[in-house]
N, C-alpha and C positions, 0 to 999 in steps of 0.2 A: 532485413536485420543482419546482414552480411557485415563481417568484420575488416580489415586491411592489412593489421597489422596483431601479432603476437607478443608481449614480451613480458620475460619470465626469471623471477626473482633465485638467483641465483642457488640460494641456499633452500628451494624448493624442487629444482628444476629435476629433480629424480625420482621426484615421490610417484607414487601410485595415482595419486590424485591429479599430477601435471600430465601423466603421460596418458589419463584419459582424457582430458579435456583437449590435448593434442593429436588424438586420434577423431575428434571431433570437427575441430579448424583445422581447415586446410587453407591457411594462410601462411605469408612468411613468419619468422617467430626468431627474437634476438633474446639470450640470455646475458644479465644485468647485473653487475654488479653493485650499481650504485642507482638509486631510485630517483638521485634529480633528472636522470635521463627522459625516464618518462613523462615525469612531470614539465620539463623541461620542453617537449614536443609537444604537448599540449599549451603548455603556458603561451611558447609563442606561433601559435597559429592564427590564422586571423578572426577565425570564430573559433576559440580554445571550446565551449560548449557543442558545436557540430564534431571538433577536430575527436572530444573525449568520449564520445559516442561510436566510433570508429575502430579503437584501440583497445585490448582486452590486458590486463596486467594482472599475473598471477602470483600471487604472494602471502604472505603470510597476516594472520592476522595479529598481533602482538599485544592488543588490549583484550577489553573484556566481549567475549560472545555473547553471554547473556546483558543486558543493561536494561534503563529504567526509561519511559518513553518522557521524551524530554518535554513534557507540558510546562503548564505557567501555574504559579500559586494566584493567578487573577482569575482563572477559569478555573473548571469543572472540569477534572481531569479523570481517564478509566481507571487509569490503573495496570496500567498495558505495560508487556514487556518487549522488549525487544530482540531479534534473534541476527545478530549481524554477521551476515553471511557476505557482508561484498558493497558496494558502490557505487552510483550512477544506474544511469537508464539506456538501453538503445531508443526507446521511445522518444520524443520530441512536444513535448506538452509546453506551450508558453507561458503558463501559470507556477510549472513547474518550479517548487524552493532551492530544488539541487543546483537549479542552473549559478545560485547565488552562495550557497552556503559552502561547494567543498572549492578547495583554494589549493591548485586547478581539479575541475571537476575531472576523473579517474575512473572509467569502467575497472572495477579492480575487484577481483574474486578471491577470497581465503578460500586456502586448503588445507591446513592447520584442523582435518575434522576429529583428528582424537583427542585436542583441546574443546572443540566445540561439544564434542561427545558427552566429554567429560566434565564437564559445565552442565550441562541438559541432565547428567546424573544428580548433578546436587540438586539440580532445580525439581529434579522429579520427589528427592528424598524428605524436600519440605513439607511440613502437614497441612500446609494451605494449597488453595484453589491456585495457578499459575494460567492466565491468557495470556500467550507470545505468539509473535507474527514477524515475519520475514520482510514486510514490504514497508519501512520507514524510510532506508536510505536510497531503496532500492524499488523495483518491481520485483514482485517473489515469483515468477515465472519467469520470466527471459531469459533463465539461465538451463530453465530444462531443452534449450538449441543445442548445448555446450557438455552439459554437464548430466550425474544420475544424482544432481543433490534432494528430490523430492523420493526419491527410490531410496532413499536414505534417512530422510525423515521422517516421514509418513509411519513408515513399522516401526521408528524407535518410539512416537509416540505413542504408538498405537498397542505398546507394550505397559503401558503405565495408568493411572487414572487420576491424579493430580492434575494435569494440565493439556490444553490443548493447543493444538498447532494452528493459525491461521495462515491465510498462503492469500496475498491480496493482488490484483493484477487486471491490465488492460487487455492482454492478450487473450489467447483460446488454445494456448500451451498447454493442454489436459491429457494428451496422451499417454504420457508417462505414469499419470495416477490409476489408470487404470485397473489394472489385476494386482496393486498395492494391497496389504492386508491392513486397513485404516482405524478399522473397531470403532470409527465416528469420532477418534479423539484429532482428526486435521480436520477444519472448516475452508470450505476453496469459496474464497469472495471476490467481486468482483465493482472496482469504478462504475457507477454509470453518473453519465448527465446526458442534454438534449443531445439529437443529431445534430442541430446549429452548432452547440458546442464541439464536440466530436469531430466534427468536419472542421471548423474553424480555427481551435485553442489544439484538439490534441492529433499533432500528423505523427503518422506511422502507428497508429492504432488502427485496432479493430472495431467493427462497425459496431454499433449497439445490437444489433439480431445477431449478431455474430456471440458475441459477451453472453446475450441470453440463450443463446443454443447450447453455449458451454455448460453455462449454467445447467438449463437441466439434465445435459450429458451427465455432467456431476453428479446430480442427487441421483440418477436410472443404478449409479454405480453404487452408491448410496450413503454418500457426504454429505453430511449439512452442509447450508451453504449461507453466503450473507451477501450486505450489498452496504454500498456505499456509495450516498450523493454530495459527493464534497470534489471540489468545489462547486456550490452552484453559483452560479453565474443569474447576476436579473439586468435583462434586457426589453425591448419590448416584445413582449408576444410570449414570454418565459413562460409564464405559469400555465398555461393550456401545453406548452410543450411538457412541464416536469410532469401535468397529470398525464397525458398522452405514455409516458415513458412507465410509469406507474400501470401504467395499463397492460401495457407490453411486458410488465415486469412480472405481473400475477397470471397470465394467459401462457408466460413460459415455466413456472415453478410453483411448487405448491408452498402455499403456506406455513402450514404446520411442519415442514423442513426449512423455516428460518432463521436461524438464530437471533440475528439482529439486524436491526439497516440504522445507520449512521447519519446524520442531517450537518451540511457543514455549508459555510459560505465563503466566496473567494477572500483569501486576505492575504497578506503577502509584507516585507520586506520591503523598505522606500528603496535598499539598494539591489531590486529584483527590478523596478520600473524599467530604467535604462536599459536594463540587458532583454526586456519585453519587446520594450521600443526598438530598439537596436535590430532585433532576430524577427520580431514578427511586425514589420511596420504596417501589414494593413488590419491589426489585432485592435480591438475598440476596449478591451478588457480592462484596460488600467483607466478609463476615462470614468468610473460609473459615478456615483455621490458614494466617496469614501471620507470619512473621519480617521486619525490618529487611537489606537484604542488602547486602553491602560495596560497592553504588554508592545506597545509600541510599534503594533504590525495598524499597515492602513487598513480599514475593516469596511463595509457597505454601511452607511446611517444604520442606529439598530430600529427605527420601527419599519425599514426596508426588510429587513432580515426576518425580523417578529412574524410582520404579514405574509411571508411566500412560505414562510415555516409552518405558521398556521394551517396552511392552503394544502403544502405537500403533508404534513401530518394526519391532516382532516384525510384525506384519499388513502392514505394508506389504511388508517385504520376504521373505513367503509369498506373494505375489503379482507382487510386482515387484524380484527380486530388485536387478537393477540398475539401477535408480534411487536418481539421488544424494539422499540424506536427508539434513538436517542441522540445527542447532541454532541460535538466534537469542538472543545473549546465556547463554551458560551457558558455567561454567568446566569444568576438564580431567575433575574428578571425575563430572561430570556427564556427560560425551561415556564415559568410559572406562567407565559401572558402564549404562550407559543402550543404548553402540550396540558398545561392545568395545573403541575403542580413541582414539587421540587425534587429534587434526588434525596433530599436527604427525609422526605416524607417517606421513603423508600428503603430508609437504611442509610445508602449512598450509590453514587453509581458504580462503583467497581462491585458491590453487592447485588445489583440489579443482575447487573452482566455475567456474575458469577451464576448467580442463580438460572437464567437461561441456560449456559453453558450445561449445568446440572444436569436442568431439562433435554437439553437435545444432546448432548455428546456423553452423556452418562458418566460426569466427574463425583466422583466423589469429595466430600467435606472431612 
């Protein structure tokens, strides 16, 4: 996960916050005045997605910290918020949406944190339940190489009882949470899917035993913890691989420290294929039986999706009965033939989640 290259937005280049992350890289590092520069080397490289994985650009963040998780009105969305700390992955996943969505993709870090701070203030002063998480545009560990931003999080949440932090990621970047004073209000989750997968779709990651070692490092420390099987991937031989993984997943953590596990299925952008193709040509990933699906991402046929969801559902909750399970973009058809019934026989789903949350991280309503 080595970087190459430094460069650093000019009107930041003094703060506190650049000249720790400079004491970090020790690489060369160019101060900027003008930000097509950047963009500019990345744009024309011959693989701008390998070239922006390389290059770290320190700057400001000028929009909003806090935002809203950009779901679809076609799906079943959390309710999730977002905490946008930064951009791009060092990681290498060919499924990956970033490779397609930023325009050129930009490892890029805001340091702007007495804006971000003071954001997290209003957010804490609301009277409702707040779930935010770091890893939408990003991985919310790869930055603790670089940076002390969970040494900075961790205890401002962990001062509040509104809301909790999620930290989602591929990595086993956990050392820094360690002697954190957390109070259970940050949840550290973790990706998983098969070793085929793993091995295959995501390079420069960490192994699956690896993820789950982290994992219950975390909870010995005493973090909730969560997990997440999105994308999964159906191939042949899948489903004895996801229970397999299932297995391994309840043999490394207890139960009753879960908060949630997530159930999602590959889907993607028609203009993410080519750059698939292009990056990973011996990837089988985009050939599977896809349909067009009413928010216009290519999705797996749904009674493909229904039945491996059934399958991974059914094992977990032979195991862990009550742990909250749930779905990531899928409509009512899908929750009702998949887990029995609907979210909104429940309330809704951001009510679901809150209420877990309740449970394990001691939020108050």
């Amino acid at each position: 996960m080595r970087l190459s290259k430094l460069y650093i937005d000019h009107q930041v280049a003094d703060t506190a916050e650049v000249l720790a992350v400079r004491s970090h890289v020790h690489v060369p590092s160019v101060i900027i005045n003008d930000v097509r520069e950047v963009f500019d080397t990345v744009s024309s490289a011959k693989d701008p997605v390998r070239k922006g994985k390389d290059i770290l650009f320190l700057t400001q963040n000028k929009g909003a910290f806090v935002r809203k998780c950009p779901g679809t009105r076609y799906y079943t969305c959390c309710g999730y918020k977002i905490l946008h700390i930064g951009t791009f992955c060092v990681m290498d996943c060919s499924y990956c949406i970033l490779q397609s969505y930023f325009h050129p993709p930009v490892l890029q870090y805001f340091v702007n944190h007495n804006d971000m701070l003071a954001e997290l203030d209003d957010l804490f002063a609301e009277k409702t339940i707040s779930r935010i998480g770091t890893g939408e545009f990003t991985d919310s560990m790869i930055w603790e190489w670089w940076t002390g931003l969970s040494g900075l999080l961790v205890p401002k949440f962990s001062g509040q009882s509104r809301a909790v932090l999620e930290l989602k990621t591929k990595t086993t970047a956990i050392e820094g949470l360690k002697d954190l004073p957390h109070n259970r209000k940050t949840i550290v989750a973790w990706s998983l899917n098969t070793e085929k997968v793993i091995h295959s779709e995501e390079r420069r990651t960490t192994s699956l035993s690896a993820r789950l070692r982290a994992a219950a490092t975390c909870e010995s420390w005493g973090y909730p913890v969560a997990f997440h099987f999105d994308p999964m991937v159906i191939y042949d031989g899948c489903e004895e691989d996801y229970k397999q993984v299932i297995r391994q997943l309840f043999s490394y953590v207890s139960a009753d420290n879960i908060v949630w596990i997530s159930l999602g299925s590959f889907r993607f952008m028609p203009s993410l294929k080519p750059i698939i193709q292009q990056r990973f040509p011996d990837s089988k990933i985009v050939y599977g039986e896809f349909i067009s699906g009413i928010d216009n991402k290519m999705r797996y046929f749904k009674p493909l999706r229904i039945a491996l969801y059934q399958k991974v559902a059914s094992w977990i909750k032979d195991i862990a009965p009550d742990v909250l399970v749930y779905f990531c973009m899928e409509d009512d058809e899908v929750w009702e033939k998949s887990l029995g019934f609907v979210p909104a026989d429940q309330g809704s789903l951001p009510e679901m989640l809150d209420k877990s949350a309740v449970k394990h991280c001691g939020l108050k309503r």
